[in-house]
C-alpha positions, 0 to 999 in steps of 0.5 A: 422592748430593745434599750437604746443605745448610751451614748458610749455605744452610740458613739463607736458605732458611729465613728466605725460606721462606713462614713457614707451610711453614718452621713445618711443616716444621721441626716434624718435626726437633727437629735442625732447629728448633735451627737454624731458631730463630737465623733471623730471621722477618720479618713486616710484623705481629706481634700476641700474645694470651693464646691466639694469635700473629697473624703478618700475616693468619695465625693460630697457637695458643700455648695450650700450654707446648709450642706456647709453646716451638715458637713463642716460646721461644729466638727472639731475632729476630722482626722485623716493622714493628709489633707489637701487644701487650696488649688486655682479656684478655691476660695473657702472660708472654713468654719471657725469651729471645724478643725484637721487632725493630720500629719502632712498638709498640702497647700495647693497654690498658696502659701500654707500660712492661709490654712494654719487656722484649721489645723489642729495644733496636735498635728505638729509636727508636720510629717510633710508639708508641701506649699507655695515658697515665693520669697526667703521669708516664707522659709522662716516658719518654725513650723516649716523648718520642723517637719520631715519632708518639705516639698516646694510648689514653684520657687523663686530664681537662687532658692537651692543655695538659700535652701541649702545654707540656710534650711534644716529639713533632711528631705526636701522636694522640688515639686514644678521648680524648674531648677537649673541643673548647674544649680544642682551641680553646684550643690554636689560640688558643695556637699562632696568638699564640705559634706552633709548630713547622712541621709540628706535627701533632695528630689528634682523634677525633671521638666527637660526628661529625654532630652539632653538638657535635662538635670540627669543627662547634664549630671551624667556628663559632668560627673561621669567619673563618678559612674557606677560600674555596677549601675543595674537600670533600677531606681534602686541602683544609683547611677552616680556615686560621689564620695565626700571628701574625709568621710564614710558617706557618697552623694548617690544620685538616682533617677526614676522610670527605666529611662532615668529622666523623670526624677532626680534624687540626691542622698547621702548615705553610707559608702558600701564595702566591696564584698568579697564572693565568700562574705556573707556579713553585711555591707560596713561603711568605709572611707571613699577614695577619690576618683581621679578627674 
């Protein structure tokens, strides 16, 4: 007769176990699911809704109290790379006791404060983050102005110079914030006479993109002396290349899709060094001239 299985064994079987098996297996042993709870799940993506648990590219039902406690209830260890919390309708109350293990947040719609509760606290600092901001309070979390890449859902009227002055974070996105582009165009004016830290990026949806309103089109004919010569119609190439005054760092503005009007990227980055056709070393930063206006 075959040993059972300790429970060292039984517990890497079930945390590598294919997640829709280990679930269906597990639910004909109440024995069982005391166990299989205190396993890890390890997804790449966890999202929650009022009525449904999205792990990765499945989908399971947490309609009922009882399908809320099979899937939620006493799970300290859900593990995942992103988790996706919050949208029109969701209006969930989480157990007490389930907790996310994770390296960016996605707040839909709300404030990311309401979802702090959840998180396990190993899991900042955050990679990303991105939330609701409606008010300049709302940038003063600690945990906000930690992580590495902040993106923004809506946004008030005059929040990029806050932003600008005020926040830390070296990446941040404008995601459904109708900026206005003489904002964006302050900022550049702002950051080639005062500079900014190297590698400093702000994203910008272009809302107005293939019209001659939108931010890249009006950035094109106020900054066009800033033109790259050798602009090559890639998202790598940028299409404007502004110098910082005193320093060995250019704003490049670029633009994604072939037309250019989709996205529109800041960074700031090193100025590159014209290579002469027989030199082979690479690229070396070097002091910007001025265009003349």
């Amino acid at each position: 007769m075959p040993q059972p299985l300790t429970y060292p064994a039984l517990k890497i079987v079930l945390e590598y176990l294919e997640l829709m098996k280990r679930f269906h297996i597990t639910k004909r042993s109440s024995s069982l699911r005391r166990i299989e709870k205190l396993v890890p799940i390890r997804v790449k993506e966890l999202s929650i809704s009022e009525s449904y648990l999205f792990l990765n590219d499945e989908q399971v039902s947490i309609d009922t109290a009882r399908e809320m406690d099979f899937y939620l209830t006493g799970r300290p260890n859900y593990v995942c790379n992103k988790v996706t919390l919050g949208g029109p309708f969701t209006d969930i109350t989480l157990p007490p006791d389930f907790k996310i293990l994770t390296k960016e947040l996605i707040s839909q719609m709300r404030y990311f404060v309401t979802y702090l509760p959840v998180i396990d606290p190993r899991s900042f600092p955050l990679r990303k983050l991105f939330t609701q901001i409606e008010e300049p309070a709302h940038f003063d979390h600690p945990i906000l102005r930690s992580v590495d890449e902040l993106e923004i859902e809506d946004g008030y009227d005059g929040m990029l110079p806050f932003i600008d002055e005020n926040i830390t974070n070296k990446t941040v996105v404008f995601s459904s914030c109708d900026v206005p582009h003489d904002d964006v165009l302050k900022l550049i004016r702002n950051w080639e006479k005062n500079g900014k830290e190297l590698g400093t990026t702000y994203k910008f949806d272009d809302y107005k993109a293939g019209s001659q309103m939108s931010t890249m089109c009006q950035l094109k004919k106020k900054l066009s002396e800033f033109k790259n010569k050798r602009y090559n119609g890639t998202t790598e190439s940028p299409f404007l290349i502004i110098p910082i005054d005193n320093t060995t760092s250019c704003i490049n503005v670029y633009s994604t899709g072939q037309t250019g009007e989709f996205e529109t990227i800041l960074k700031v980055e090193h100025a590159k060094q014209k290579r002469k056709k027989s030199q082979r070393s690479e690229d070396a930063p070097v002091t910007c001239k001025k265009a003349k206006r």
